[in-house]
C-alpha positions in Angstrom: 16.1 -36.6 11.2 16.5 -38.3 7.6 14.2 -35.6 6.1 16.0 -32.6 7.4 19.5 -33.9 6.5 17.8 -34.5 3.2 16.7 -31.3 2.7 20.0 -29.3 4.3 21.8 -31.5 1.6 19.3 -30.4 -1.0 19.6 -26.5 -0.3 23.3 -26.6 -0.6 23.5 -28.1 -4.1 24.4 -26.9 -7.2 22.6 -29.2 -9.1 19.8 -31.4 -8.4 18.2 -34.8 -10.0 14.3 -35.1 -10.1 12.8 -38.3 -8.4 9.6 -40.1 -9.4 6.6 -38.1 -7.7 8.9 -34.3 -7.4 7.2 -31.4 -8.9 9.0 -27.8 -9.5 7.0 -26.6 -6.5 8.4 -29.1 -4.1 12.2 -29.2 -5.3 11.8 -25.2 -5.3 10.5 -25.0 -1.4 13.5 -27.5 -0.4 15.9 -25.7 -2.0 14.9 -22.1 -0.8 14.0 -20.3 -3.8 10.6 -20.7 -5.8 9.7 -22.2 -9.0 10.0 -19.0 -11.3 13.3 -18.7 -10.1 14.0 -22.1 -10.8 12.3 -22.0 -14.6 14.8 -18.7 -15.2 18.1 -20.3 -13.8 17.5 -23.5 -16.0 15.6 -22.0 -19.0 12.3 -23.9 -18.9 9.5 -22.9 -21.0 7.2 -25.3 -18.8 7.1 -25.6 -14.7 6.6 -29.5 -15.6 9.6 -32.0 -14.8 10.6 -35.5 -14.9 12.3 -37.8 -13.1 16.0 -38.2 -14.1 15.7 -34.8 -15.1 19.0 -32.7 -13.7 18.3 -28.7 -12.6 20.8 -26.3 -11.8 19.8 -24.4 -8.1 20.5 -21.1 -6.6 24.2 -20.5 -5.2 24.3 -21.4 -1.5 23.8 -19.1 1.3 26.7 -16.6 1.9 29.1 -17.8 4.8 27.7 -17.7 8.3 28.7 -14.2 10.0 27.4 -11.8 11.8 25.6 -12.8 15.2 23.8 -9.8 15.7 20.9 -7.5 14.2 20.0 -4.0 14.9 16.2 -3.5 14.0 15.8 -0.6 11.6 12.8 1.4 10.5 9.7 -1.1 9.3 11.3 -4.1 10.7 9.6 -6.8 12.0 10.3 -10.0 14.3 8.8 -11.9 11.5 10.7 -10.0 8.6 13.8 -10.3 10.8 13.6 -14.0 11.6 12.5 -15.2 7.9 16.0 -13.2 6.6 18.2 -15.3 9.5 16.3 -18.3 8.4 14.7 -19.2 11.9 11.7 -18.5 13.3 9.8 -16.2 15.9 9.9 -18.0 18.8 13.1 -19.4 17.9 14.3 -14.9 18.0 11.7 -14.5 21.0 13.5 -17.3 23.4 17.1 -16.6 22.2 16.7 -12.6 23.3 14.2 -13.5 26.3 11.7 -11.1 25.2 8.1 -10.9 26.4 6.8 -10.8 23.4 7.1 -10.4 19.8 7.5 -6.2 20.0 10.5 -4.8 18.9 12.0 -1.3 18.8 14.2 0.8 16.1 17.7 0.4 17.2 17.4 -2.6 19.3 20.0 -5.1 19.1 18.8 -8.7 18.6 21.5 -12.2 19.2 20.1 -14.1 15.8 19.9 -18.1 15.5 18.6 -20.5 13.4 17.6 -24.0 12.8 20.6 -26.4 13.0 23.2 -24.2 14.7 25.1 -25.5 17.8 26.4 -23.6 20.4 29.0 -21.9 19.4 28.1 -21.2 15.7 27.9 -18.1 14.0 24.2 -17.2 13.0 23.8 -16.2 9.4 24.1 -12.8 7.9 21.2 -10.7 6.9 21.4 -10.1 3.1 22.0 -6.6 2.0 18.7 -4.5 1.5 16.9 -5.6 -1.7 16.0 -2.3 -3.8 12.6 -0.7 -2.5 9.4 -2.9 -4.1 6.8 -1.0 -1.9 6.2 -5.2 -0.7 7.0 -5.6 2.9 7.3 -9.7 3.0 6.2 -10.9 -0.6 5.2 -14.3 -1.2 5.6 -16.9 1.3 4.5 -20.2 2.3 2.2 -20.4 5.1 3.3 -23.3 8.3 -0.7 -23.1 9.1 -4.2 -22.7 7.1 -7.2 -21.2 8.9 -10.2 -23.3 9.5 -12.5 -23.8 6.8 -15.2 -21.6 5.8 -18.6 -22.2 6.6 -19.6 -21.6 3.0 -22.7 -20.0 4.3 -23.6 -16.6 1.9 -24.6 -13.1 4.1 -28.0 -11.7 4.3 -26.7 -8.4 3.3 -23.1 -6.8 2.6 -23.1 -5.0 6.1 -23.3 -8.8 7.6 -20.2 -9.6 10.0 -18.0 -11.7 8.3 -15.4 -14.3 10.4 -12.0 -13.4 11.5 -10.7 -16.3 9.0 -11.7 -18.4 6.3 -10.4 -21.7 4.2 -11.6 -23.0 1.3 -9.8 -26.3 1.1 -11.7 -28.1 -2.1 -10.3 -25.3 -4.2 -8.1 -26.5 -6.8 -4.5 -26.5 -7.7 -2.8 -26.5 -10.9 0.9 -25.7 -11.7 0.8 -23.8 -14.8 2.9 -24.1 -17.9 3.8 -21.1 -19.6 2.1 -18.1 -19.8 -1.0 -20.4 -18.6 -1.7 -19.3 -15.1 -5.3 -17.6 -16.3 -6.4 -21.6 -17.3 -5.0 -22.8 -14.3 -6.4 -20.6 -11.7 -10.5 -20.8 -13.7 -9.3 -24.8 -13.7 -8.5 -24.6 -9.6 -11.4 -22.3 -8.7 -13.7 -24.5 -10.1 -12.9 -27.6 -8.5 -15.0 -26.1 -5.4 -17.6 -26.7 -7.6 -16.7 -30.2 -9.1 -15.6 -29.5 -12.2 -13.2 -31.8 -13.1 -10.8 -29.8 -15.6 -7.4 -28.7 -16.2 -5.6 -25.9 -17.7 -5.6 -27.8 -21.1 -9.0 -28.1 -21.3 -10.1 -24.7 -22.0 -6.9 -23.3 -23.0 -7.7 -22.6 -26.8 -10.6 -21.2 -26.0 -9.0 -18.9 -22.9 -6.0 -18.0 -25.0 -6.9 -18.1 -28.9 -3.6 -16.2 -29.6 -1.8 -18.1 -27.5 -0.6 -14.7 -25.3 -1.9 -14.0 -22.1 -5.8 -14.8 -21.1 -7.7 -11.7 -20.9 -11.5 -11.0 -19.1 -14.0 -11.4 -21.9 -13.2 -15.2 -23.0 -13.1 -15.8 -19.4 -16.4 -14.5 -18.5 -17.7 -16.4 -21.7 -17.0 -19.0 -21.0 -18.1 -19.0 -17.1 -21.6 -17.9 -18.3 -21.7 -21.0 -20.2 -21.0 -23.1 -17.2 -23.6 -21.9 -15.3 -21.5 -19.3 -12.8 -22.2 -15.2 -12.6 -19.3 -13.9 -15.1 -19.0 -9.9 -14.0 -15.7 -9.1 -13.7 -15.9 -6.1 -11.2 -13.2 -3.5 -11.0 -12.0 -1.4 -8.5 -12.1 -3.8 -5.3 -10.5 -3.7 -2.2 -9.0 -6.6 -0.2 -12.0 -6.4 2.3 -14.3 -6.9 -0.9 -11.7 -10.0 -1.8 -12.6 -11.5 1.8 -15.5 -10.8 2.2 -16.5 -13.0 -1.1 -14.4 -16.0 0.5 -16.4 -15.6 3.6 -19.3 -16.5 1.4 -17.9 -19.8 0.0 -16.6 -18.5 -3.2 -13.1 -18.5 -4.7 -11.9 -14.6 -6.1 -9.7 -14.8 -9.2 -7.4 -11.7 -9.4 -5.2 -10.3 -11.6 -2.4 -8.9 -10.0 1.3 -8.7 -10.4 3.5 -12.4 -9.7 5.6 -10.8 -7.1 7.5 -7.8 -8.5 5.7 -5.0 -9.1 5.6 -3.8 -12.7 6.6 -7.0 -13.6 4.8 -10.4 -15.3 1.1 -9.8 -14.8 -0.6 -13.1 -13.0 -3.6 -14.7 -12.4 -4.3 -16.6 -9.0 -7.3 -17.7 -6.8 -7.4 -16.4 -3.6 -8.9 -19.5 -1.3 -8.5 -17.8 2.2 -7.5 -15.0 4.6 -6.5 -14.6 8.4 -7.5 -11.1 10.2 -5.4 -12.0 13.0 -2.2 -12.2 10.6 -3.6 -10.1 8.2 -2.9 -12.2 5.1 -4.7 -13.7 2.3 -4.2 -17.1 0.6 -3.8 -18.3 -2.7 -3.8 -21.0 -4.9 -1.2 -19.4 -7.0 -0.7 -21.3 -10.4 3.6 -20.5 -10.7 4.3 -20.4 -6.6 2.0 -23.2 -5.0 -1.6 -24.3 -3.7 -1.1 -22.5 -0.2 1.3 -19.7 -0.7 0.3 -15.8 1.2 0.5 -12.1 0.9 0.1 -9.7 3.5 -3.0 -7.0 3.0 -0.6 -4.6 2.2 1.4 -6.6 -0.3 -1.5 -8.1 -2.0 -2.9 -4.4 -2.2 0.6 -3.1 -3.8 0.8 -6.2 -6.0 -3.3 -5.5 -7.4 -2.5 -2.2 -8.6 -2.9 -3.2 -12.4 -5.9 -3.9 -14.8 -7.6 -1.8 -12.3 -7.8 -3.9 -9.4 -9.5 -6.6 -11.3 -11.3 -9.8 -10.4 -14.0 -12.2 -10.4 -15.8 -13.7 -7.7 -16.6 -17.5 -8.5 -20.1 -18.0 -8.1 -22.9 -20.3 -9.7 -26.4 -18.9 -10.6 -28.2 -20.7 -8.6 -26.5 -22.1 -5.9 -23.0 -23.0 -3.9 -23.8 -26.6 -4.1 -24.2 -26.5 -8.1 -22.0 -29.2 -9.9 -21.1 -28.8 -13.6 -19.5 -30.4 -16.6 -17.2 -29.2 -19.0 
């Protein structure tokens, strides 16, 4: 009960202090916004903070409304219940429905964690201009198992519904670093302990954004296949996860047009038809839909690099 007050109290704030052991990531997640939002609002060069350190936050939540929701056209239960700011089964109870199929035009009673009876549920917020994204970015509540690691005999093979690759890295990127952090992350499968600092001069020599070729240099030197292949689709992107190997894309952060990013993509679900990251600005465990993550790709040419040593998944390296 102390943590959820705690957290309630947090979202509501104006302002918050950092404490010993908070990173941008978690103080974003609490609050209900993420950490790019966060870096913008208080004008931070660098996701790092410190304790003692006081950040402005998002404006609260409009006033609690409207009570109802008619599903319109490309609705979902999910999209519907992640706008009131409750869940599913939370929608699928309150409106005794069989399951989690909805209709255009059907009116659903809305609810959310920590109303009583009695209280209004929130209001929906007013349509966001069209992104061609249908949920964006958001955290995921559970991880699939982990991935057997074991490579196919050939690329017609049957690949699992679902794959995790939990020794994947995380690092929260300073500026314009994500390419570092994500090579950093997606090597830790493979035991290399590094950061984002420890190949950053070489990554970025003009201290702009990291492109292919110093990338691929530098993973040939390591030991790892460096051919940056173009033109993939997600199934491609899976199916190299399914293998045991971490996929590096270069995509769009989470607006498309807008602030070209590099992440590691460490998992997918079929049966929620999502992939997962280890996204360098947004957290270790954050997801995109199929679709979004094929909106979001649609730059550089649908761009990435599978992580994979020479000789084999097991290979551990120094830098």
């Amino acid at each position: 009960m102390v943590a959820v007050f705690s957290l309630l109290c947090m979202s509501q704030a104006s302002r918050h202090t950092v404490s010993a052991g908070e990173t941008l990531y978690s103080i974003s997640k609490a609050a209900g916004t993420t950490p790019e939002a966060l870096m913008v609002l208080n004008g931070m060069t660098a996701s790092t903070v410190y304790a003692g350190q006081a950040l402005q936050l998002p404006d609260p939540p409009p006033p609690l409304l409207q009570a109802q929701h008619t599903v319109s056209a490309g609705e979902t239960l999910y999209s519907i219940a992640r706008a009131a700011g409750t869940t599913v089964p939370a929608l699928v109870a309150l409106n005794q429905l069989a399951d989690t199929s909805i209709s255009v035009g059907q009116v659903l009673e809305l609810g959310g964690p920590g109303l009583q009876e009695g209280s209004a549920a929130p209001r929906l917020p007013a349509p966001a201009e069209p992104t061609g994204l249908e949920q964006g970015l958001f955290t995921l509540d559970r991880l699939p198992s982990s991935s057997s690691s074991l490579p196919f005999q050939s690329a017609q093979a049957r690949r699992p519904a679902a794959a995790y690759l939990p020794e994947v890295g995380y690092e929260a990127q300073t500026l314009n670093n994500c390419g570092p952090a994500a090579l950093a992350a997606a090597l830790r499968l493979y035991g290399v302990e590094a950061n984002q600092q420890t190949w950053q001069d070489r990554l970025r020599p003009t201290g702009g954004n990291m492109q292919f070729a110093p990338a691929q240099r530098l993973l040939a030197e390591l030991g790892f296949r460096s051919d940056v292949q173009r033109g993939g689709t997600v199934e491609d992107v899976k199916r190299a996860v399914a293998q045991g190997f971490p996929v590096i894309v270069l995509q769009y952060h989470s607006v498309v047009g807008k602030t070209p990013h590099f992440r590691v993509v460490r998992g997918y679900d079929d049966a929620r038809d999502i992939l997962i990251m280890s996204d360098p600005l947004s957290g270790p465990n954050v997801a995109l839909t199929s679709h979004d993550f094929d909106v979001l790709w649609n730059t550089q040419g649908r761009a990435f690099i599978p992580v994979r040593p020479l000789v084999t998944a097991n290979a551990r390296k120094k830098p």
